[in-house]
C-alpha positions as a Python dict, from the first residue, in 0.01 Angstrom:
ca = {
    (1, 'X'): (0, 0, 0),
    (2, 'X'): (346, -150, -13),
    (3, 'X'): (625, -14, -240),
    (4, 'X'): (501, -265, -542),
    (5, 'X'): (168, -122, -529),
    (6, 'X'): (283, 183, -563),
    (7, 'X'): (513, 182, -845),
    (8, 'X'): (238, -35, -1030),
    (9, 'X'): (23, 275, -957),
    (10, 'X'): (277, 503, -1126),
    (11, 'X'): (314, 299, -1403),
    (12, 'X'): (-82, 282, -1485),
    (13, 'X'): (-134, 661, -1400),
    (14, 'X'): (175, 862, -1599),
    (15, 'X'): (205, 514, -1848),
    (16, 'X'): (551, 453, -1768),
    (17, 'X'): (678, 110, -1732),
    (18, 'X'): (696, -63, -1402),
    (19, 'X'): (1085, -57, -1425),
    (20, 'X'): (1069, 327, -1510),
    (21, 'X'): (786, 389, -1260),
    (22, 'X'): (1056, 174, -1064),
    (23, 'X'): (1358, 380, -1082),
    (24, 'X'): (1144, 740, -1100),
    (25, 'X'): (1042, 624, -719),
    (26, 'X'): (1383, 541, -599),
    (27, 'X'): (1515, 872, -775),
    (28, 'X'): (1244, 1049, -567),
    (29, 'X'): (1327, 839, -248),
    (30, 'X'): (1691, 934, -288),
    (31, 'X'): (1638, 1292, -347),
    (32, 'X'): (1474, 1350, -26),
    (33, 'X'): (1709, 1135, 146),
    (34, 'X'): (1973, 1370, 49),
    (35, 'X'): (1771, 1741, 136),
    (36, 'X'): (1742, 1543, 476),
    (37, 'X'): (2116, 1474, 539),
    (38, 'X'): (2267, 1809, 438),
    (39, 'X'): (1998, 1948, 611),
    (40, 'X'): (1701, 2080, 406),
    (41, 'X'): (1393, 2103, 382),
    (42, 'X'): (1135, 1935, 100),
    (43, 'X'): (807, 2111, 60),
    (44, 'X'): (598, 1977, -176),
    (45, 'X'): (316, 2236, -226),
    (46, 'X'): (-49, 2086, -148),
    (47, 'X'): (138, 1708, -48),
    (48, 'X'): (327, 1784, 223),
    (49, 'X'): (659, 1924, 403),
    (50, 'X'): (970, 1680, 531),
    (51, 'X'): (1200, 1826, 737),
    (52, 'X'): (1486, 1674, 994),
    (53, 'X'): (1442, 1749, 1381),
    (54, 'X'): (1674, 1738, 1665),
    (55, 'X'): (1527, 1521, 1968),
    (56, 'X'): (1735, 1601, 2336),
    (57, 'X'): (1891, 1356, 2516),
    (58, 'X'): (1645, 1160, 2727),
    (59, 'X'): (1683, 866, 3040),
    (60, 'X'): (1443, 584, 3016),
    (61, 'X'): (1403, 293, 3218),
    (62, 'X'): (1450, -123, 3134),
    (63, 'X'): (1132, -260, 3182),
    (64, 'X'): (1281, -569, 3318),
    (65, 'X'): (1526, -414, 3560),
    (66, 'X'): (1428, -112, 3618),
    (67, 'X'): (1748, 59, 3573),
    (68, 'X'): (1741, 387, 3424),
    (69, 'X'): (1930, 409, 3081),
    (70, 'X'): (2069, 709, 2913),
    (71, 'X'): (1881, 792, 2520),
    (72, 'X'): (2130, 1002, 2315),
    (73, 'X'): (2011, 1282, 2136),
    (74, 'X'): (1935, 1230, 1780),
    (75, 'X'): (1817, 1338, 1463),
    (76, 'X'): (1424, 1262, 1290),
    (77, 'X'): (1320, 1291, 963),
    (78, 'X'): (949, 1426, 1022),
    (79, 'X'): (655, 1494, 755),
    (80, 'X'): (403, 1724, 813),
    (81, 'X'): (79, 1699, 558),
    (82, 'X'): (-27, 2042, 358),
    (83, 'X'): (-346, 2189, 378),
    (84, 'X'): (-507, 1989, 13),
    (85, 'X'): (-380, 1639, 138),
    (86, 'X'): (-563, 1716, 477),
    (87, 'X'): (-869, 1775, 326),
    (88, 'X'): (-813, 1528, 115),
    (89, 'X'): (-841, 1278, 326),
    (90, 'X'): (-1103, 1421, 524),
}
């Protein structure tokens, strides 16, 4: 399902418009966007929890030269699914 689909599945559950359905979706988007910056979590009883992690600092290798390259540390926005959307889906 691609971001059309869904809002056009908004719109024909709640009865919104597409362009409402639209804008509620990018609202939501944006919200969790900005928990995740400043550092907070979102848990969203029964759907799910997103949180930010810290990876370390890694060396990998070029697969075409060989030679061993440094990975920085970095930050990754991670979801982890609650217990009614596992068994959901099971």
């Amino acid at each position: 399902m691609n971001k059309n689909e869904l809002i056009a599945s908004i719109s024909n559950e709640t009865g919104l418009t597409k362009s409402d359905s639209a804008k509620a979706l990018d609202a939501f988007v944006s919200s969790i966007t900005s928990a995740l910056k400043s550092g907070d979590e979102v848990r969203l009883v029964g759907f799910g929890t997103f949180a930010v992690s810290t990876r370390s600092a890694t060396t990998g290798r070029n697969p075409r030269t060989g030679a061993t390259i440094k990975i920085p540390a970095r930050k990754q926005a991670k979801f982890k699914a609650g217990k009614a959307l596992q068994d959901s889906v099971n």
